[in-house]
N, C-alpha and C positions, 0 to 999 in steps of 0.2 A: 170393399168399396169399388164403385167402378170405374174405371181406368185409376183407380190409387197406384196400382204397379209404376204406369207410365208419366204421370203428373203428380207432385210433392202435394201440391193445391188442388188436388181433386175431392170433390165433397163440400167443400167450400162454395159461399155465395160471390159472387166478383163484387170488390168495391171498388172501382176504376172504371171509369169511362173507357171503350177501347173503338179503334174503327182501324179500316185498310184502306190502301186504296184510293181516299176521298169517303167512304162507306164507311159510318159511323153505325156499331150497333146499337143493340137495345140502350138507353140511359139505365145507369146504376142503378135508379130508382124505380124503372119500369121493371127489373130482373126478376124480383120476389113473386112478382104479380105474372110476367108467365111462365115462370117456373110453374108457378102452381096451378096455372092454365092451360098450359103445353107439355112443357118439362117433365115432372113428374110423373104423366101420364104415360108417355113414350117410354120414360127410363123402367119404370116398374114394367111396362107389357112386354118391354126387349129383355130386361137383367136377366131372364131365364136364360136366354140365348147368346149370353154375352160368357160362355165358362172358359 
């Protein structure tokens, strides 16, 4: 899994609201939707080059 090494919760969808800053990211609810948008896309074309 990728960064599984570095992160317990990696692989995992976020259920928590989270922001920095003032900077609020994606809402929990938005996440699934670009995951599947964005997310997943990058993660499969990169995982090769992630060893």
């Amino acid at each position: 899994m990728w960064l599984g090494n570095a992160y317990q919760w990696a692989g995992e969808t976020r259920s928590v609201n989270m922001g920095k800053g003032g900077f609020e990211f994606a809402a929990v609810l938005q996440v699934p939707l670009s995951l599947s948008h964005h997310g997943y896309y990058y993660c499969d074309l990169y995982a090769g080059l992630l060893v």
